[in-house]
Backbone as a printed PyTorch tensor [residue, N CA C, xyz], in Angstrom:
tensor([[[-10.0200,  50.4280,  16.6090],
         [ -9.7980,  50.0510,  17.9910],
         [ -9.4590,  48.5630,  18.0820]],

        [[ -8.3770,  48.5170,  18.7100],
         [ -7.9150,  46.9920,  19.0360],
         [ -8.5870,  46.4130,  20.2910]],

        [[ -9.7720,  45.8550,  20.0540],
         [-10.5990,  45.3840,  21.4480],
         [ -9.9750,  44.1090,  22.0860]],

        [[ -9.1850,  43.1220,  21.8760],
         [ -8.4040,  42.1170,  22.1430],
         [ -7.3610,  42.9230,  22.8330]],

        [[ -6.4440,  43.7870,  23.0610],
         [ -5.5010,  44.4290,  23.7840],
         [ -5.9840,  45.9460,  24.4120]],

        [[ -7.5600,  45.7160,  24.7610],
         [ -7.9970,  46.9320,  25.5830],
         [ -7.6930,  46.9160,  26.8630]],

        [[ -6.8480,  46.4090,  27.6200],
         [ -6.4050,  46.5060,  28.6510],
         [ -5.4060,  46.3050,  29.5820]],

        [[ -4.3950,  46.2500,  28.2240],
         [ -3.2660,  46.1050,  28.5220],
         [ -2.1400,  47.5530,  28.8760]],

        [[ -2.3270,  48.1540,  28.2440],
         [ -1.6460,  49.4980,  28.3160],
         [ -2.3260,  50.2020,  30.4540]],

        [[ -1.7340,  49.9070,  31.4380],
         [ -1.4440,  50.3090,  32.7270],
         [ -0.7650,  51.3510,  33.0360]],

        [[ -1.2540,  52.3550,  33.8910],
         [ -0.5470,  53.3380,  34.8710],
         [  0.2980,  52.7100,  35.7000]],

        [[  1.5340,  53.3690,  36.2680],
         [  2.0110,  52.7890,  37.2950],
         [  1.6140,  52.5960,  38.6790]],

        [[  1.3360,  52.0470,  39.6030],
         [  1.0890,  51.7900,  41.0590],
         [  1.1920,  52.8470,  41.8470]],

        [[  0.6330,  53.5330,  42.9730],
         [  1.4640,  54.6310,  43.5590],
         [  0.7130,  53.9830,  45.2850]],

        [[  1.6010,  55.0040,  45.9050],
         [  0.9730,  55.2460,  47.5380],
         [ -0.0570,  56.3860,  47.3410]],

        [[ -0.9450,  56.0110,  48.2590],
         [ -1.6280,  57.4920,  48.3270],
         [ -2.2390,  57.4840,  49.9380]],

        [[ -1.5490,  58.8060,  50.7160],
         [ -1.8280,  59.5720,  51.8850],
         [ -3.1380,  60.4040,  52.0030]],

        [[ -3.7720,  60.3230,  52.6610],
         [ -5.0960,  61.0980,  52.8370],
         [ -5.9580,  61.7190,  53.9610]],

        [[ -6.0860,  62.7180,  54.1690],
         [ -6.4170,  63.1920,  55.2540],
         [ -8.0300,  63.9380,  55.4700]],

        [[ -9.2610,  63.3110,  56.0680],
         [-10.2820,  63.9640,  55.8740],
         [-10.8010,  64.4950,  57.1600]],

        [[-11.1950,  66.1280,  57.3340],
         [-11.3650,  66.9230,  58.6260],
         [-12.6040,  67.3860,  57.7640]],

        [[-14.0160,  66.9530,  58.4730],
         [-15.0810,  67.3240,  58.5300],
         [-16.1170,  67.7110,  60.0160]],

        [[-17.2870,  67.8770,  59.3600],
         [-18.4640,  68.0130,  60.5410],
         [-19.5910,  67.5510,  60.0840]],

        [[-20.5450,  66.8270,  61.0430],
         [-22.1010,  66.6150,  60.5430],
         [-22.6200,  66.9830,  61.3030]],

        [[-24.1280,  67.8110,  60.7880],
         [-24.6750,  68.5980,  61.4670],
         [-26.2980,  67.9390,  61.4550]],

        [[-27.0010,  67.2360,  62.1570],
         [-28.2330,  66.4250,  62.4860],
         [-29.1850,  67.3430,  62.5590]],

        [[-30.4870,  67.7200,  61.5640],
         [-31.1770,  69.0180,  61.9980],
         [-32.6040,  67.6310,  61.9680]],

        [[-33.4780,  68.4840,  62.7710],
         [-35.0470,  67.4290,  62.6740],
         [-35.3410,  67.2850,  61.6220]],

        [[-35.3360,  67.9280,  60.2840],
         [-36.0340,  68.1500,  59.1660],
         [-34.4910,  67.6300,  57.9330]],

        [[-33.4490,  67.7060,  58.3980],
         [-32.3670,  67.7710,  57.0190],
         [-31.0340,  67.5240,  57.9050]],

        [[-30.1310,  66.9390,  57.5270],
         [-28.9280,  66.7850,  57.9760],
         [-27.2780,  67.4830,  56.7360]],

        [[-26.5500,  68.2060,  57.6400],
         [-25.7680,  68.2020,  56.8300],
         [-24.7270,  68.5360,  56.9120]],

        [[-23.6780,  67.9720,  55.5510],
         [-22.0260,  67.5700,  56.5270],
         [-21.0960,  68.7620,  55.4640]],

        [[-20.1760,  68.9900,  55.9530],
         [-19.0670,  69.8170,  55.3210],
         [-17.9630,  69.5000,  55.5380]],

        [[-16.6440,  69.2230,  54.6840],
         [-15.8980,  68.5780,  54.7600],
         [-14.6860,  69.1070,  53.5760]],

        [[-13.1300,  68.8750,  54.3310],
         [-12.0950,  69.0970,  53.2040],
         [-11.2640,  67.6540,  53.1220]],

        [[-11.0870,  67.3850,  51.6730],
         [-10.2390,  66.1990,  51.8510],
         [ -8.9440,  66.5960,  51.2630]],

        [[ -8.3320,  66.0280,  52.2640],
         [ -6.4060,  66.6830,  51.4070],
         [ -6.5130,  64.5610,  50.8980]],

        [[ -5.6980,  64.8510,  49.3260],
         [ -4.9890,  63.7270,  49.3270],
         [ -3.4690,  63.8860,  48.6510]],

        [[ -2.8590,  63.1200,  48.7810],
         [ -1.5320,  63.2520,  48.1520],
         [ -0.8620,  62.0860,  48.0360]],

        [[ -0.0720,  61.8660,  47.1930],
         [  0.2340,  60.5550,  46.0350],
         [  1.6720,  61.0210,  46.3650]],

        [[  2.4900,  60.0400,  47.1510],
         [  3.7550,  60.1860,  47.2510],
         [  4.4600,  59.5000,  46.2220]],

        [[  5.9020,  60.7500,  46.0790],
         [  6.1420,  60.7680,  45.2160],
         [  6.0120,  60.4980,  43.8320]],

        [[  5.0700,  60.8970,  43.2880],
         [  4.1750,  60.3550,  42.2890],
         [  3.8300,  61.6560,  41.1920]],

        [[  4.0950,  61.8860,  40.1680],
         [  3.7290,  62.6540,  39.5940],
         [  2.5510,  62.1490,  37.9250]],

        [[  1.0410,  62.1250,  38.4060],
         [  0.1910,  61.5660,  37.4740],
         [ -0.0080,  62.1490,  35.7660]],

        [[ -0.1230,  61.4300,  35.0220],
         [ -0.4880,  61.4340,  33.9860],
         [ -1.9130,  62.1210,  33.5620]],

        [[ -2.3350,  63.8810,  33.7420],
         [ -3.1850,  64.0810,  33.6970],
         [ -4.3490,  63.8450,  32.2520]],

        [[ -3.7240,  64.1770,  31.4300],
         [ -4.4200,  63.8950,  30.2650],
         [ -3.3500,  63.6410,  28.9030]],

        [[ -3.9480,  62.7470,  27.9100],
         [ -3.5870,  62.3370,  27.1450],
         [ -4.1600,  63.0240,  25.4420]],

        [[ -3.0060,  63.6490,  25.1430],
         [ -3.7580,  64.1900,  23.3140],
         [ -2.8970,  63.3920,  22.2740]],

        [[ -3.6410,  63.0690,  20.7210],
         [ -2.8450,  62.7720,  19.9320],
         [ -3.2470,  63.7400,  18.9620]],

        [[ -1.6480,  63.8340,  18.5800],
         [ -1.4920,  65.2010,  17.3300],
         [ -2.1160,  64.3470,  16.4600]],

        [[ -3.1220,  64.9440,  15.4840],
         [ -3.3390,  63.9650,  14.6330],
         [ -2.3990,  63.9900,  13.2180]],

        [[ -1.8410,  65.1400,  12.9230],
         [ -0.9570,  65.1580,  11.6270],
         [  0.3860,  64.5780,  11.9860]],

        [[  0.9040,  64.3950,  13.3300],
         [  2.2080,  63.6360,  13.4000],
         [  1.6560,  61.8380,  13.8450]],

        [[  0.7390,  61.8790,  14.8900],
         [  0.5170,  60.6470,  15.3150],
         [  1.1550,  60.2550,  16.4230]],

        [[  1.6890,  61.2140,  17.2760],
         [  2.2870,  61.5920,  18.3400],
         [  1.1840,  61.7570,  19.5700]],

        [[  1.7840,  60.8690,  20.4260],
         [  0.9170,  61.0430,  21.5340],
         [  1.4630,  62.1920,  22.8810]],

        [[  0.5980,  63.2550,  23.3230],
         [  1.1580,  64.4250,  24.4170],
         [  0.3810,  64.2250,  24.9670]],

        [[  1.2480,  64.1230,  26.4070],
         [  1.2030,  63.6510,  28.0710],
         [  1.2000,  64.7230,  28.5530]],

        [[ -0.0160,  65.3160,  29.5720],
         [  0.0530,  66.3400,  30.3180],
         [  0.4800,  65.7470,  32.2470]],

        [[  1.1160,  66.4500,  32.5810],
         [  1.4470,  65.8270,  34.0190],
         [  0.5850,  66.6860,  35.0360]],

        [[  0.3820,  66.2210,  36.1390],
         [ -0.1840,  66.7920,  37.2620],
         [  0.5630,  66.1560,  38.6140]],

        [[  0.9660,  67.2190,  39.4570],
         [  1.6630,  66.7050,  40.5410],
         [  0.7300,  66.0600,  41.5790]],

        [[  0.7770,  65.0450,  42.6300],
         [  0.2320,  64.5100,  43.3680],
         [ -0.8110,  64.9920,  44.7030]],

        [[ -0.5970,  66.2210,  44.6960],
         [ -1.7530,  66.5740,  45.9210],
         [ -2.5130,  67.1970,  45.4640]],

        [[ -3.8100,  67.0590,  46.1380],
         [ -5.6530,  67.0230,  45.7510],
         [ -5.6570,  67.5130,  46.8190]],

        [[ -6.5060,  69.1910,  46.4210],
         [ -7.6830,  69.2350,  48.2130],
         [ -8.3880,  69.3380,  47.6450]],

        [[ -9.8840,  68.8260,  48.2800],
         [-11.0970,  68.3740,  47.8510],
         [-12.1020,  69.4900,  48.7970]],

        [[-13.1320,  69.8480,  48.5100],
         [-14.0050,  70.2420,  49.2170],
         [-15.5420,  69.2460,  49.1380]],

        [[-16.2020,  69.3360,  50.1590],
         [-17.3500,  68.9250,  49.9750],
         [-18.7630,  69.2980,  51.2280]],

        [[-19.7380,  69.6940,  50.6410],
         [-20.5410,  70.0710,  51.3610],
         [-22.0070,  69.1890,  50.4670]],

        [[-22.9260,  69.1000,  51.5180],
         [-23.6480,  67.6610,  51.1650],
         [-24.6780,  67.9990,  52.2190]],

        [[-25.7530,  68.1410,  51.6450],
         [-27.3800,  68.3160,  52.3650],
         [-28.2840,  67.2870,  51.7140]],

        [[-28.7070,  66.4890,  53.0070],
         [-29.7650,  65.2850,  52.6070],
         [-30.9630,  66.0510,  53.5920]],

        [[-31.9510,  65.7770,  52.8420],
         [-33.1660,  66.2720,  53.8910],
         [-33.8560,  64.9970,  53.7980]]])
């Protein structure tokens, strides 16, 4: 590992659009929220994961296109 040039190698910059439609629900004893998050990365297609062949030494780029829906549901008592 080259620790002197660990942080040089950068993703490119993108926009990212995001949209979050939830609810919270206040109970006497526990509160709790439910929620979807859309996001999406214009025009942007990310770099999902990175493998190296090890017998060539070749590095393979998996891609993932830019929109995320998220779910989330979340109970605090």
């Amino acid at each position: 590992m080259d620790w002197e040039r660990a942080y040089e190698v950068r993703r490119d910059d993108f926009i990212r659009a995001s949209l979050r439609l939830g609810i919270k629900r206040n109970r006497p004893r526990f509160n709790m929220e439910t929620a979807m998050d859309f996001q999406y990365r214009t025009n942007y297609t990310n770099v999902f994961l990175e493998r190296i062949d090890v017998t060539t030494g070749e590095i393979h780029k998996n891609y993932r296109m830019g929109f995320y829906p998220m779910a989330t549901w979340k109970i605090q008592f």
